[in-house]
RODO-2510 file (C-alpha; in nm, 4 decimals, decimal comma):
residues 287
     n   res          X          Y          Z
     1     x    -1,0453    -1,0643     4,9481
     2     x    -0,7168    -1,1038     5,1502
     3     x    -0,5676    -0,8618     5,3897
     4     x    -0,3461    -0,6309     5,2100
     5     x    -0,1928    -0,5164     5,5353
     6     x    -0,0478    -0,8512     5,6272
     7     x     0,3428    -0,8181     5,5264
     8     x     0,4532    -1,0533     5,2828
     9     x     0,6943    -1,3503     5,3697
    10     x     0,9613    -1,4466     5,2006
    11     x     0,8024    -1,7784     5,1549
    12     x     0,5362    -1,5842     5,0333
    13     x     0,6980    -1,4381     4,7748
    14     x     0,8678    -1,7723     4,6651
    15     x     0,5822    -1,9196     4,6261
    16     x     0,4551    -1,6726     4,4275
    17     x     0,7510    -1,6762     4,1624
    18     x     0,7701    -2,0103     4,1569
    19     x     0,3780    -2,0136     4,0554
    20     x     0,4306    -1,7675     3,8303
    21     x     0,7339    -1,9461     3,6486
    22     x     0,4738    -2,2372     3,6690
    23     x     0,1339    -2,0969     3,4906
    24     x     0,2441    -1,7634     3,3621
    25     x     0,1828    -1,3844     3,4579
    26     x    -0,1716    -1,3013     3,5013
    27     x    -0,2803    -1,6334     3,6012
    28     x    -0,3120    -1,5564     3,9897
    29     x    -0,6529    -1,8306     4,0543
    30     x    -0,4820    -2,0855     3,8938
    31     x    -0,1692    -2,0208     4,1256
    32     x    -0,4425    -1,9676     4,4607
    33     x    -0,5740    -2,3242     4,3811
    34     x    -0,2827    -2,4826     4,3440
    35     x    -0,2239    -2,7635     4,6018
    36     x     0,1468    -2,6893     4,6004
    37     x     0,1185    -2,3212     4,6908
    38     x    -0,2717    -2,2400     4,8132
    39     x    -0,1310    -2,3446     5,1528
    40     x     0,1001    -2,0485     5,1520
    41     x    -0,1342    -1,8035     4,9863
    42     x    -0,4148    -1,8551     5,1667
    43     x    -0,3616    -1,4845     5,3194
    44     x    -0,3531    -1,3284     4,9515
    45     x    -0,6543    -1,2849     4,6570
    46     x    -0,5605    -1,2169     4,3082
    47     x    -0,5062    -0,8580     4,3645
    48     x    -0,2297    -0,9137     4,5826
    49     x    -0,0446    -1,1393     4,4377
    50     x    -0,0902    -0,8604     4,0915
    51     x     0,0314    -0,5740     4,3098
    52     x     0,3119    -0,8119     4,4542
    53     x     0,4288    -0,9301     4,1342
    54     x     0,4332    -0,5775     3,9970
    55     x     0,6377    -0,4484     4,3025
    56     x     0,8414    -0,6735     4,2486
    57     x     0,9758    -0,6443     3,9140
    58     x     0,8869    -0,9814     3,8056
    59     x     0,7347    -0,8708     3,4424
    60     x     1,1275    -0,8354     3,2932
    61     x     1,3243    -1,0160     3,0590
    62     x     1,6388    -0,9908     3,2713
    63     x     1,8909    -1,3318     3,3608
    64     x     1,8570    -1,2989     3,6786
    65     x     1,4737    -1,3588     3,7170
    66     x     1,4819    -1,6295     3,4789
    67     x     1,7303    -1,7723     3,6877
    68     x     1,5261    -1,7456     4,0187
    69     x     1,2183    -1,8986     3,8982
    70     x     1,4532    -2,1673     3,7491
    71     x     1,5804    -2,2245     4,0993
    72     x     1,2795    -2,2032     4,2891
    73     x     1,1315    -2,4240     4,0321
    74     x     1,4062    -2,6835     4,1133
    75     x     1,3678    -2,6646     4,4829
    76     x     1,0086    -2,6946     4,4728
    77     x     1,0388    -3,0359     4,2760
    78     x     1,3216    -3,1272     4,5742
    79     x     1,1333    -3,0456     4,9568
    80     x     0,7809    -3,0640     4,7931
    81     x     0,5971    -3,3999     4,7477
    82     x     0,2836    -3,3891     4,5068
    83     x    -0,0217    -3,4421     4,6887
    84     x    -0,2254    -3,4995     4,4331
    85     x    -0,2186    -3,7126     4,1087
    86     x    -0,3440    -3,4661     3,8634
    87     x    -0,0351    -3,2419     3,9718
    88     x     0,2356    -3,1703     3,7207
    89     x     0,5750    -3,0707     3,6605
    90     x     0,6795    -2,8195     3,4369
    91     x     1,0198    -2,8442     3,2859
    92     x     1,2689    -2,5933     3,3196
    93     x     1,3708    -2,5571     2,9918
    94     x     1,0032    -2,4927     2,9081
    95     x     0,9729    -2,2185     3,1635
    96     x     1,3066    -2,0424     3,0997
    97     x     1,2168    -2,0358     2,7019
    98     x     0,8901    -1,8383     2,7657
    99     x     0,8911    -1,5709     2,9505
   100     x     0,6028    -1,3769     3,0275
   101     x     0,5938    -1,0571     2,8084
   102     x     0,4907    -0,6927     2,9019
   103     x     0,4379    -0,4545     2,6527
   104     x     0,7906    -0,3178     2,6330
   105     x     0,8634    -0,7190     2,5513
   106     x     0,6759    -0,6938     2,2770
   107     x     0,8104    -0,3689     2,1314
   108     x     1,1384    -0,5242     2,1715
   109     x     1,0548    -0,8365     2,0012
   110     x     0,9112    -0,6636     1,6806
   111     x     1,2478    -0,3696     1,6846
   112     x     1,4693    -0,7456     1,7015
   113     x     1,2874    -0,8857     1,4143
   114     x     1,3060    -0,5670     1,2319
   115     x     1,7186    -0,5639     1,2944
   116     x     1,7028    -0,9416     1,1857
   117     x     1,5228    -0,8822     0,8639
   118     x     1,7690    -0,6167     0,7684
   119     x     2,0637    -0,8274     0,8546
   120     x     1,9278    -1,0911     0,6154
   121     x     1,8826    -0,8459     0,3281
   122     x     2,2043    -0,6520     0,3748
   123     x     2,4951    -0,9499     0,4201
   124     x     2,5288    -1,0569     0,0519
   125     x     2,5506    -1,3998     0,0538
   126     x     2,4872    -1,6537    -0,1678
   127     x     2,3491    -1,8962     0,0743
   128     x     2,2516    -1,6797     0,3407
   129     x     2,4102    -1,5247     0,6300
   130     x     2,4621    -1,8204     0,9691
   131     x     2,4004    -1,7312     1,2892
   132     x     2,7094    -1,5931     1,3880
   133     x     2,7323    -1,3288     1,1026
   134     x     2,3941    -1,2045     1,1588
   135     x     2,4626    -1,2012     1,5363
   136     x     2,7814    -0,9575     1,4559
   137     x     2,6059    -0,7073     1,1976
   138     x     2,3038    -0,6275     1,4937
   139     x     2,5904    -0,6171     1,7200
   140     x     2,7862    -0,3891     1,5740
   141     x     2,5185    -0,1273     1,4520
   142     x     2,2913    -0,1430     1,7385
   143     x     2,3136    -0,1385     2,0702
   144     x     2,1798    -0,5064     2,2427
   145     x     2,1190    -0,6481     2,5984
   146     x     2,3774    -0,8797     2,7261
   147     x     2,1290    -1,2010     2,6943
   148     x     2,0813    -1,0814     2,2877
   149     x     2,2713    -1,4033     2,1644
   150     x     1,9871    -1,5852     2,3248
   151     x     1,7398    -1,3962     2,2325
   152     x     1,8061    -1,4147     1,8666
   153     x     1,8257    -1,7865     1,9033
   154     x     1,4804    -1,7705     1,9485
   155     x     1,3745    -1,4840     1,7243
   156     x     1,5191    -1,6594     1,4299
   157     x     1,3541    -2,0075     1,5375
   158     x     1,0075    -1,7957     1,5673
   159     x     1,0839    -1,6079     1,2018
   160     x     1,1569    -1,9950     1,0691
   161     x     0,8538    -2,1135     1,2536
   162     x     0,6462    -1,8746     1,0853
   163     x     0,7283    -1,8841     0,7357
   164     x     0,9274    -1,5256     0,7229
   165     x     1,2432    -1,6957     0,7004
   166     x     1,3913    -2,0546     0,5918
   167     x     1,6970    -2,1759     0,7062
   168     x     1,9184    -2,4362     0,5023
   169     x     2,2362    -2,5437     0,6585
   170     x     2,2591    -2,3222     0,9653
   171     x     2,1903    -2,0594     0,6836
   172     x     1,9547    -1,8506     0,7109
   173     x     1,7484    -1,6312     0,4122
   174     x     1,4102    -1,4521     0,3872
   175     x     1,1924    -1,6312     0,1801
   176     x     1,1043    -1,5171    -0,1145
   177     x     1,2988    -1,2106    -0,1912
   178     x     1,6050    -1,1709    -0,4265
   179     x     1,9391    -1,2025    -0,3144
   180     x     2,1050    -0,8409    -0,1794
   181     x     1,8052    -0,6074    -0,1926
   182     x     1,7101    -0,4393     0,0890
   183     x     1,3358    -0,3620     0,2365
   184     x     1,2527    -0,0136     0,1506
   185     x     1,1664     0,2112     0,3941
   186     x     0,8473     0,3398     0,4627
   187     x     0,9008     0,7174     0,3962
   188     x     1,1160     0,5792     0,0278
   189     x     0,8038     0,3879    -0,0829
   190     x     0,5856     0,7014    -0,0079
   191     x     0,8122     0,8802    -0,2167
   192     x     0,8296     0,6586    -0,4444
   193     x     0,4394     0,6250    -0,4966
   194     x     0,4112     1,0169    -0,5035
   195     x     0,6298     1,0369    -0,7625
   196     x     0,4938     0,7762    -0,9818
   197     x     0,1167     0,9807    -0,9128
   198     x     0,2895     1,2875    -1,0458
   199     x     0,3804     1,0987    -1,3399
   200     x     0,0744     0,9692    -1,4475
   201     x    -0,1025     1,2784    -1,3481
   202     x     0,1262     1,4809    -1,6195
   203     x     0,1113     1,2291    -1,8954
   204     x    -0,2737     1,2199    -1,8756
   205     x    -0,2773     1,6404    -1,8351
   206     x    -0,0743     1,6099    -2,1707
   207     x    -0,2887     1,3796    -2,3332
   208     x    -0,5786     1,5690    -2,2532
   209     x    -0,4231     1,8812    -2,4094
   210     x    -0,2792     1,6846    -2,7028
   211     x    -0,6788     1,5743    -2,7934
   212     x    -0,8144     1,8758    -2,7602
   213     x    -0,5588     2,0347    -3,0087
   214     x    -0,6102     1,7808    -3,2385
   215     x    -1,0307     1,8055    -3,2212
   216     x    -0,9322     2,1849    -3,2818
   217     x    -0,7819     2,1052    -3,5682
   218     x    -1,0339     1,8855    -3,7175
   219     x    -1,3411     2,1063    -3,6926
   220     x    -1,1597     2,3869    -3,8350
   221     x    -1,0219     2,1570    -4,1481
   222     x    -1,3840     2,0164    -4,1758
   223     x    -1,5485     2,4041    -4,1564
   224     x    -1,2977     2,4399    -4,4088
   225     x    -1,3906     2,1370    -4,6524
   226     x    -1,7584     2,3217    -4,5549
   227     x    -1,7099     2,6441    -4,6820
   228     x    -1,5425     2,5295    -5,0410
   229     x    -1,8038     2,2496    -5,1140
   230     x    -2,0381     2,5700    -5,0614
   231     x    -1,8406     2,7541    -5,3107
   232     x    -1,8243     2,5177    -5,5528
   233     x    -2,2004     2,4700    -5,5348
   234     x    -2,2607     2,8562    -5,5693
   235     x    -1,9917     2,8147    -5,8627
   236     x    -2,2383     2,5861    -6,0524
   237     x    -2,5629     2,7370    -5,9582
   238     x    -2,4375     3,0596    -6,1210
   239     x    -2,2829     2,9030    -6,3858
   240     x    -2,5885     2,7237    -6,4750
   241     x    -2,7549     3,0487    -6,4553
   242     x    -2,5419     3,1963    -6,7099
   243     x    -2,6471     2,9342    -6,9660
   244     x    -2,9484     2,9797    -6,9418
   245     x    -2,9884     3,3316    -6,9649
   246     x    -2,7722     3,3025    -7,2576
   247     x    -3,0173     3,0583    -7,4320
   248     x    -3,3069     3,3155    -7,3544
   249     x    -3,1088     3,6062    -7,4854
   250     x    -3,0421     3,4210    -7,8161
   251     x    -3,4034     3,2932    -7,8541
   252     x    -3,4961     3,6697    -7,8075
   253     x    -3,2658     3,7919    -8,0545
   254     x    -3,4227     3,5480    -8,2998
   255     x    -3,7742     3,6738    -8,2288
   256     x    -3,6440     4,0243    -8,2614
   257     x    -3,5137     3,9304    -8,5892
   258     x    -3,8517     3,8170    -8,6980
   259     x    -4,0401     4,0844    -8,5583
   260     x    -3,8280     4,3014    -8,7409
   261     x    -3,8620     4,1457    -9,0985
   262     x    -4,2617     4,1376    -9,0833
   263     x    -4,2118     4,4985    -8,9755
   264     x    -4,4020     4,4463    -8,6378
   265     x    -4,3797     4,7792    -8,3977
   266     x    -4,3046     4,5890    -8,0813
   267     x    -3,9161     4,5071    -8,1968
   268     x    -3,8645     4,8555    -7,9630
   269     x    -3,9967     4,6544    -7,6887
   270     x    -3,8235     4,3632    -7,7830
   271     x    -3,4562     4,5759    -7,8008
   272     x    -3,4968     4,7859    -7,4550
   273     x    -3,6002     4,4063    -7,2922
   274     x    -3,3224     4,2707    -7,4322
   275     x    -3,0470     4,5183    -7,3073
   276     x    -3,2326     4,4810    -6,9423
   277     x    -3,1700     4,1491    -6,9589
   278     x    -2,8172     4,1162    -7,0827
   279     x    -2,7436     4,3812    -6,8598
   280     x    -2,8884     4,1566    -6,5386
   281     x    -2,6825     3,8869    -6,6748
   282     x    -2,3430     4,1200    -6,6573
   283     x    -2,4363     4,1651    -6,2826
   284     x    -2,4533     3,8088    -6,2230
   285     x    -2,1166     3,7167    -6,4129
   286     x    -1,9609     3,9434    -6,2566
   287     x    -2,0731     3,8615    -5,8965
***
């Protein structure tokens, strides 16, 4: 571990940006064991050159950093010979175009793709939007750092990169969506959804209601059909009934008739029987 109560030089602290503009953020061994800058390190472990960068503000996105590890960069390529053949040069470009992101970076990077996206869907264009009228509508409805112009550069290369957008003519359009509609926003397509719940939730309540008025409807009319195809059979049973009885009642008259020709005492019999019965048959005619 180094001495953390050793004050840090200023060619300290070069080194250390220009190591950082070199490997990256976060990659403090690989800048300790680097022949170019171990030499002026050797005082300092990872920790210190963490706390050191952190001090020092070198985790933003601002020009002037990006400038100072550009320069350092370039000086370090000037007054320092490589001493070893496995040692490598980094480009400037390649440094200045990545940046090491914290997580505000990142926050700021999805909020500028978000602004870009809606750009895209709001300017009505046939073709798609270029550069320059996309870099106007974030402009003018949001407020943007000074280096934006840049920054969306690179956004929309990253958005082309990854499929979201395609760009045709220093046009640029989001892939796959129709021309002039917008991205809904979360809280519409929650409304949206609820409403469409409610919907279905009321047809199917009225459909339910709907079927059981209609199986209402049906038992009664069979119970209906029920009751008369009962009534029609007690119609013929009684009817039947009535036939009969008259057939018995005119085969007794007959034998009364008889009976009362041969002078036979029973005819009395015969009579008070017969009036029983026709009565009895009154009853059920008339029920």
């Amino acid at each position: 571990m180094g001495n953390q109560k050793l004050k840090w030089t200023s060619e300290e602290e070069e080194a250390l940006k220009a190591g950082v503009a070199k490997y990256g953020a976060g990659k403090w061994k690989n800048i300790l064991v680097d022949s170019e800058f171990k030499h002026k390190l050797a005082n300092r472990s990872n920790v210190d050159l963490k706390d050191k960068w952190r001090n020092m503000g070198g985790q933003g996105s601002g020009a002037n950093s990006v400038n100072s590890r550009a320069k350092s960069i370039t000086n370090g390529a000037l007054t320092h010979k490589p001493q070893s053949s496995a040692l490598t040069l980094v480009p400037i470009d390649n440094v200045i175009n990545k940046p090491p992101q914290s997580p505000e970076g990142v926050k700021n990077s999805k909020k500028y793709k978000e602004m870009i996206l809606e750009a895209l869907s709001s300017i009505k264009d046939r073709n798609g939007p270029d550069f320059v009228s996309v870099l106007r509508f974030i402009e003018k409805k949001y407020e943007v750092p000074q280096n934006f112009r840049r920054l969306l550069s690179l956004k929309l290369r990253k958005l082309v990169l990854q499929g979201t957008v395609e760009k045709v003519q220093k046009r640029y359009k989001i892939k796959h969506a129709p021309l002039g509609t917008k991205t809904p926003l979360p809280k519409q397509k929650v409304a949206r959804s609820k409403s469409r719940r409610d919907t279905r939730c009321s047809i199917s309540t009225e459909m339910e209601d709907a079927a059981k008025i209609a199986a209402h409807k049906i038992a009664e009319a069979e119970n209906k059909a029920f009751v008369a195809a009962e009534a029609v059979k007690e119609s013929e049973r009684l009817s039947q009934l009535a036939d009969e009885a008259d057939a018995v009642l005119l085969r007794l008259k007959q034998i009364f008739e008889q009976r009362k020709e041969k002078g036979d005492d029973t005819s009395s019999k015969i009579v008070l029987f017969c009036r029983r019965w026709s009565q009895a048959l009154c009853l059920s005619r008339l029920a």
